[in-house]
C-alpha positions as a Python dict, from the first residue, in 0.01 Angstrom:
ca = {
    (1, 'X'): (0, 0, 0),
    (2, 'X'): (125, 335, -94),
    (3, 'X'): (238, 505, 219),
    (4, 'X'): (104, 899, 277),
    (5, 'X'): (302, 1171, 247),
    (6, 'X'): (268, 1530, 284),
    (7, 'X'): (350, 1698, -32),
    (8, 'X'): (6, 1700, -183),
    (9, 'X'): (-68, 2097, -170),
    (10, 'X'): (64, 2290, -481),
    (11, 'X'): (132, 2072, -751),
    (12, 'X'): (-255, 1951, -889),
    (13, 'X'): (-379, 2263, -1030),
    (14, 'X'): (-128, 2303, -1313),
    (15, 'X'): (-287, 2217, -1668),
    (16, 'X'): (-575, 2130, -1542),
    (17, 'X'): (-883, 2203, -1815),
    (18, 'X'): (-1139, 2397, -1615),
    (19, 'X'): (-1488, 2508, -1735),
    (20, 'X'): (-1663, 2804, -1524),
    (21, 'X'): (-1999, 2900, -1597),
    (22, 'X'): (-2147, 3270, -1451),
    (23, 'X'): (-1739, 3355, -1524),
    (24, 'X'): (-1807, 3762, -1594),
    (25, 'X'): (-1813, 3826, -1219),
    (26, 'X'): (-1808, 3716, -893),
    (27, 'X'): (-1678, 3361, -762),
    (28, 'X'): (-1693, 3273, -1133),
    (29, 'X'): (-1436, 3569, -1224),
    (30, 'X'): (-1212, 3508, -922),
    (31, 'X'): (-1229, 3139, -945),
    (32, 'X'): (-1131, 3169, -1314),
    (33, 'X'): (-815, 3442, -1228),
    (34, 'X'): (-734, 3270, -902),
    (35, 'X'): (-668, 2907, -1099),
    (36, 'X'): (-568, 3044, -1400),
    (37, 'X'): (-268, 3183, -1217),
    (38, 'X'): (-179, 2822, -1053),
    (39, 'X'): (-154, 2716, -1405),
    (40, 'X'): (-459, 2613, -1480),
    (41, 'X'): (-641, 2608, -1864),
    (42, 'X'): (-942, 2817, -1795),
    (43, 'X'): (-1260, 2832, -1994),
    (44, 'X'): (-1498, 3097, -1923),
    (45, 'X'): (-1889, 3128, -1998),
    (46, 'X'): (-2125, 3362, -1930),
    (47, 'X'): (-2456, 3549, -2112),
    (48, 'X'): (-2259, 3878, -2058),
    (49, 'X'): (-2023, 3913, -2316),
    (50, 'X'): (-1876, 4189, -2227),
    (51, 'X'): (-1777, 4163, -1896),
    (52, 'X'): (-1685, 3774, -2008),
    (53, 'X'): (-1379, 3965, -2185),
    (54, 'X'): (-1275, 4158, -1976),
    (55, 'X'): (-1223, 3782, -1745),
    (56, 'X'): (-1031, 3672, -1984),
    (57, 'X'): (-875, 3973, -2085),
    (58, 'X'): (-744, 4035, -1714),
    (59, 'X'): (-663, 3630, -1716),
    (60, 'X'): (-359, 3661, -2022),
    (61, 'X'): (-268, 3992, -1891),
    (62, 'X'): (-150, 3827, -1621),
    (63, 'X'): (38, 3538, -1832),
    (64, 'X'): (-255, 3293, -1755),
    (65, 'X'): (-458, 3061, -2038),
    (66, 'X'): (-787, 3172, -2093),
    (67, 'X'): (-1075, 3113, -2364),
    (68, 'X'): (-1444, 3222, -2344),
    (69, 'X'): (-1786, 3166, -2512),
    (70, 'X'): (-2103, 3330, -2475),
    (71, 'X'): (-2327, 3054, -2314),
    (72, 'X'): (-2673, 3052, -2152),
    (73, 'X'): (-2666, 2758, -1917),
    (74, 'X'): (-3046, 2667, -1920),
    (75, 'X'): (-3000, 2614, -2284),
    (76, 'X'): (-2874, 2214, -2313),
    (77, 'X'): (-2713, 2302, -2684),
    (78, 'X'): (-2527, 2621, -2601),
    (79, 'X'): (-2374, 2382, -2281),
    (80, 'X'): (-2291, 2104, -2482),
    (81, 'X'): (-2134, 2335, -2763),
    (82, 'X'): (-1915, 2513, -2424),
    (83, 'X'): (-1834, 2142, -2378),
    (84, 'X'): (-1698, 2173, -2770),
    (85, 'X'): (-1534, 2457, -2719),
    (86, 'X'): (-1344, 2325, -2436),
    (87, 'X'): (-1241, 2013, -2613),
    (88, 'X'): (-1125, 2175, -2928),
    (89, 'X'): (-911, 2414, -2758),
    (90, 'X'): (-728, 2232, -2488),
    (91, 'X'): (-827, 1855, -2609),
    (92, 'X'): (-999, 1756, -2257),
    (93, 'X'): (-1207, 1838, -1978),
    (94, 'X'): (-1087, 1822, -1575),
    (95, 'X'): (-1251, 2024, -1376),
    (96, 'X'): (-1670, 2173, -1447),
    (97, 'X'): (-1782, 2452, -1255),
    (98, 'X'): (-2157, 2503, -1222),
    (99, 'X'): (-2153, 2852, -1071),
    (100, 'X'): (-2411, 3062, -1305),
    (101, 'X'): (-2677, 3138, -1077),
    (102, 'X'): (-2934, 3374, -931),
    (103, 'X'): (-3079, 3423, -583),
    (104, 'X'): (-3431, 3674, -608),
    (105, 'X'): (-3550, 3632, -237),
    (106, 'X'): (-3926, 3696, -195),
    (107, 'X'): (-4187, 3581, 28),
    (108, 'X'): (-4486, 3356, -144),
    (109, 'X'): (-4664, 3660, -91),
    (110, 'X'): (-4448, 3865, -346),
    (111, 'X'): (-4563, 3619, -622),
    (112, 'X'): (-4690, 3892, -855),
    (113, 'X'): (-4396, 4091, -891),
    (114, 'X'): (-4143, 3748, -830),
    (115, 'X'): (-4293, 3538, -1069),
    (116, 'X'): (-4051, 3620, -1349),
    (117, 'X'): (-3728, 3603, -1134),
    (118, 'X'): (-3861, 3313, -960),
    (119, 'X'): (-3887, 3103, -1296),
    (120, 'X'): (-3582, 3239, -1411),
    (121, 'X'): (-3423, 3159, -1083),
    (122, 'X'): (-3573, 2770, -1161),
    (123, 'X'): (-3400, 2775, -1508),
    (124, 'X'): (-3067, 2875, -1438),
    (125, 'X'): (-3008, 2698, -1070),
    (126, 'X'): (-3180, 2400, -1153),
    (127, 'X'): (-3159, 2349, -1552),
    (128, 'X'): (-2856, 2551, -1577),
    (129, 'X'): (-2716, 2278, -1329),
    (130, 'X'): (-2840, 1961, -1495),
    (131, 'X'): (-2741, 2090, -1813),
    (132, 'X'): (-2369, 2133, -1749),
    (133, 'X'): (-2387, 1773, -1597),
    (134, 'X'): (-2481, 1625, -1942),
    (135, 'X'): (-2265, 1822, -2115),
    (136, 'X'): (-1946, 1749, -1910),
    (137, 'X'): (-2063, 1369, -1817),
    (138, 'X'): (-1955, 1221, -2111),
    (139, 'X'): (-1663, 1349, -2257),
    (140, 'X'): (-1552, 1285, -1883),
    (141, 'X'): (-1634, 914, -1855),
    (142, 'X'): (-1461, 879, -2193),
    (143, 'X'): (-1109, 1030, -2113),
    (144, 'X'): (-1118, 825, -1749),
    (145, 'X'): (-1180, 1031, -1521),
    (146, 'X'): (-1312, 1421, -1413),
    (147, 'X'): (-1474, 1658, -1124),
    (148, 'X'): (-1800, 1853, -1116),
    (149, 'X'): (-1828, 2112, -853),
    (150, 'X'): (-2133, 2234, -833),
    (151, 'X'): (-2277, 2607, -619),
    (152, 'X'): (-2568, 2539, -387),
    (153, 'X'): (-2629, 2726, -112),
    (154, 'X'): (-2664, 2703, 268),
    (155, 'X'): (-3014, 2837, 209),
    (156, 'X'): (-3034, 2449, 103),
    (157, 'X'): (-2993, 2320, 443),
    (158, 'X'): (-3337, 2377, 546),
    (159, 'X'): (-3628, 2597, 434),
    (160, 'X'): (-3687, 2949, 572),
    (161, 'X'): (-3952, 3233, 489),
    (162, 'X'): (-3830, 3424, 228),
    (163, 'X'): (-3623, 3189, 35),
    (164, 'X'): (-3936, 2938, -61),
    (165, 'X'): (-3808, 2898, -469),
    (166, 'X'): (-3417, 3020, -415),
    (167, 'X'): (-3425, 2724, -131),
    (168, 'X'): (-3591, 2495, -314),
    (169, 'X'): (-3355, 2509, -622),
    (170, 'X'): (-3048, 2498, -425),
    (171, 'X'): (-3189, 2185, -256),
    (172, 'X'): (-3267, 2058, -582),
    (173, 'X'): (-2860, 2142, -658),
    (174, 'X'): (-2771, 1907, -390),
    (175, 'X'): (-2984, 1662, -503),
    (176, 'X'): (-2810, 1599, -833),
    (177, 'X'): (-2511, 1635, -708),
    (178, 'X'): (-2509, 1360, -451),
    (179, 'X'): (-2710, 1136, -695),
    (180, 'X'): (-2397, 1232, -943),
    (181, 'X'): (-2086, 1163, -688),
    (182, 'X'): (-2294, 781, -578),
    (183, 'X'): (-2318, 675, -937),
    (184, 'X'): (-1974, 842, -1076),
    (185, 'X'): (-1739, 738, -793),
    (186, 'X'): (-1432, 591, -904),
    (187, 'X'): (-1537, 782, -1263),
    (188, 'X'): (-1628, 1131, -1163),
    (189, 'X'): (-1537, 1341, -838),
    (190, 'X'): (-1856, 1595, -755),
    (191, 'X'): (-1831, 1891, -514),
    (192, 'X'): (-2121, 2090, -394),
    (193, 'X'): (-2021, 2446, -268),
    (194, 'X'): (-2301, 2626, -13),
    (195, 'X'): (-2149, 2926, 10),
    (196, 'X'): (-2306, 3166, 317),
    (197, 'X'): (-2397, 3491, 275),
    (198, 'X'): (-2145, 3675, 77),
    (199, 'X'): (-2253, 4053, -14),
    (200, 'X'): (-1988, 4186, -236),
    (201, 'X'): (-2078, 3901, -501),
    (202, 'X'): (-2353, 4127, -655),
    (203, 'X'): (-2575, 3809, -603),
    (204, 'X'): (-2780, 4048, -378),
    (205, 'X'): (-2898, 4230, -694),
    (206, 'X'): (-3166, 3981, -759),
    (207, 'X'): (-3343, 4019, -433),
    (208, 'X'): (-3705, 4079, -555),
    (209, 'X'): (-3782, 4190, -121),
    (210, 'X'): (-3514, 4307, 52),
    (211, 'X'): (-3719, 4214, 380),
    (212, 'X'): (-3712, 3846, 256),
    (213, 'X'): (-3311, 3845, 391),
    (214, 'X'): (-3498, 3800, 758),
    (215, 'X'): (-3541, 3380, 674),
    (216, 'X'): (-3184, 3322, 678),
    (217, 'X'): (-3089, 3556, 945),
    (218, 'X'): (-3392, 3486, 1211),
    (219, 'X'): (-3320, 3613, 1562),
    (220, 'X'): (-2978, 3788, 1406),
    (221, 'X'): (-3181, 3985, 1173),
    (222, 'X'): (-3194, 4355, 1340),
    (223, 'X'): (-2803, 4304, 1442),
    (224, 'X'): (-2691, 4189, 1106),
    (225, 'X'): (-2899, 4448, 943),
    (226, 'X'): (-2731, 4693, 1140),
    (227, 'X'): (-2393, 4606, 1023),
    (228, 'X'): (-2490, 4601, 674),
    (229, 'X'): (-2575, 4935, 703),
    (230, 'X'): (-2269, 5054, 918),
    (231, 'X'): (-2073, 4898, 649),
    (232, 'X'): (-2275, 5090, 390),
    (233, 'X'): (-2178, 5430, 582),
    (234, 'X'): (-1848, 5369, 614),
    (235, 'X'): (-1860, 5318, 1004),
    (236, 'X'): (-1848, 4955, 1042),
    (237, 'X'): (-1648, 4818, 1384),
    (238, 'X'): (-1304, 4766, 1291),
    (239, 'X'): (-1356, 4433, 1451),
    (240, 'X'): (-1638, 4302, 1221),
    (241, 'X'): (-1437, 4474, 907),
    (242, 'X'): (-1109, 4290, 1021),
    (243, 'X'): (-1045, 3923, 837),
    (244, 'X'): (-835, 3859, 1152),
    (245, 'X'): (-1101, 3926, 1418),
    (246, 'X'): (-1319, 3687, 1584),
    (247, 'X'): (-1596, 3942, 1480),
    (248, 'X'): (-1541, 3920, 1087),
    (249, 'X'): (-1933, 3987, 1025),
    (250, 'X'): (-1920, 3939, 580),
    (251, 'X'): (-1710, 3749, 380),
    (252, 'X'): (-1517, 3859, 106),
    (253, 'X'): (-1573, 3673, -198),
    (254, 'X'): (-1215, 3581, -244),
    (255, 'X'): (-1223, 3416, 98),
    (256, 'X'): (-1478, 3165, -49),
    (257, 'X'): (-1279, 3153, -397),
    (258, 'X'): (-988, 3035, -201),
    (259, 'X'): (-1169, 2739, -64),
    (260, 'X'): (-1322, 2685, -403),
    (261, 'X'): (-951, 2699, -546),
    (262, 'X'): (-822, 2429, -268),
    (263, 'X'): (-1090, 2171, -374),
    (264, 'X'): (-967, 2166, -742),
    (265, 'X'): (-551, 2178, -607),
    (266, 'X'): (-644, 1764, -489),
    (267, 'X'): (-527, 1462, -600),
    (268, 'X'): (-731, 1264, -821),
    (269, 'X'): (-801, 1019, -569),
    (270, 'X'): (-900, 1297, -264),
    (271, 'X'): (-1287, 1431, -362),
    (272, 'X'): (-1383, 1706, -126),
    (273, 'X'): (-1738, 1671, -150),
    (274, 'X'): (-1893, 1934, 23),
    (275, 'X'): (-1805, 2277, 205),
    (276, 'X'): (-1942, 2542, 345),
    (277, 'X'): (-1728, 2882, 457),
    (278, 'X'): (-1871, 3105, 680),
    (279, 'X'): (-1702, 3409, 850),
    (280, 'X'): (-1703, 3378, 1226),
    (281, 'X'): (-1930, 3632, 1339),
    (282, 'X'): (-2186, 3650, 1062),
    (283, 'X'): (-2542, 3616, 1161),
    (284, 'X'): (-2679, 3343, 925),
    (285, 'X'): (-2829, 3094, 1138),
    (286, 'X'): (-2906, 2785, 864),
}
């Protein structure tokens, strides 16, 4: 039996082929820069084509390997033509990133003004999801061997007011992707990512009632809300602002990214196949 050792942390990033969907911002964009710069072969996808350059644009800057294409992930053919792209350009797939998503937060009672979001929300968390599972599954089973990660939420973990669809469809995320690791293993590693509340994503943008935020925060809500606002106004403790405190109330994005980053850096044979990063004084109570 192969003995452990300990140098297994910088050397499993480098040339691997990784596909990003929701790449023109947030975790998708840092995700992309962070293991492009390890060495990775990045391939970027997004609806917005504009900031989707500027991804990969910042990405070669920077000496890394980058390609893009314009993709809607609820559409099955524009996934499996990513899928394509990614083979034609670097010849293989390792690593699929499910990450396109959208969180519009509204109480049942919202329904006539969250109906549109709400379906959207359905097509890109949960189709957008399934989709990049067929389109990386096969060419994955046929060169031996690949990883799906895949971005729920811990909004997943149970259901609150507020998040009624955006809970349900993150649920439904961990749902495939458990079904996915059971069947796959010893084929294809699956990860699913719940990230906690992150603000400076821009995921907060979809919010159809900003009230609906009270599910996920429960007793913490007037506290939290509090912060939020401090940290609007520039007056936020130094202590909840400060990474190094105790008190860290928000991540930033990048500290999720980095955790994101580690999964992928793994030997073929070590699946990390779940995580959740929180910072330690944030008042999400799921």
């Amino acid at each position: 039996m192969t003995e452990h050792t300990t140098e297994h942390t910088t050397e499993h990033m480098k040339g691997k082929v990784i596909v990003i969907t929701g790449a023109a911002g947030g975790f998708g964009r840092l995700v992309s820069a962070k293991t492009a710069a390890m060495g990775a072969l990045a391939v970027c996808a997004d609806v917005n084509a504009a900031e989707l350059d500027i991804t990969v644009e910042s990405i070669v800057a920077q000496g890394g390997a980058a390609t893009a294409l314009v993709t809607d992930v609820t559409e099955l053919t524009q996934m499996q033509a990513l899928a394509g792209h990614a083979l034609d350009t670097y010849g293989r797939i390792d690593v699929w990133i499910n990450n396109a998503g959208t969180m519009p937060l509204a109480f049942h009672a919202d329904h006539a003004e969250a109906v549109p979001a709400w379906n959207r929300c359905i097509d890109i968390n949960i189709k957008g999801v399934m989709n990049g599972i067929i389109a990386a599954h096969d060419p994955m089973i046929e060169q031996g061997r690949g990883h799906i990660i895949n971005l729920s939420s811990i909004y997943s973990n149970f259901p609150v007011v507020g998040a009624g669809v955006y809970g349900a469809t993150k649920a439904a995320v961990n749902f495939l992707s458990d079904s996915l690791r059971v069947e796959s293993q010893g084929k294809i590693k699956v990860t699913v990512v719940k990230p906690t509340g992150v603000p400076a994503t821009g995921l907060g943008a979809g919010i159809v009632n900003p009230d609906a935020i009270v599910g996920i925060l429960g007793q913490n809500a007037p506290g939290y809300m509090q912060q939020m606002q401090a940290h609007a106004e520039g007056t936020l403790s130094s202590e909840s602002a400060d990474a190094n405190s105790i008190e860290y109330y928000a991540l930033e994005p990048g500290y999720l990214a980095d955790q994101i980053v580690s999964v992928i850096n793994q030997p073929w044979g070590v699946n990390v196949s779940e995580i959740t990063v929180r910072a330690s004084g944030d008042g999400y109570i799921l």
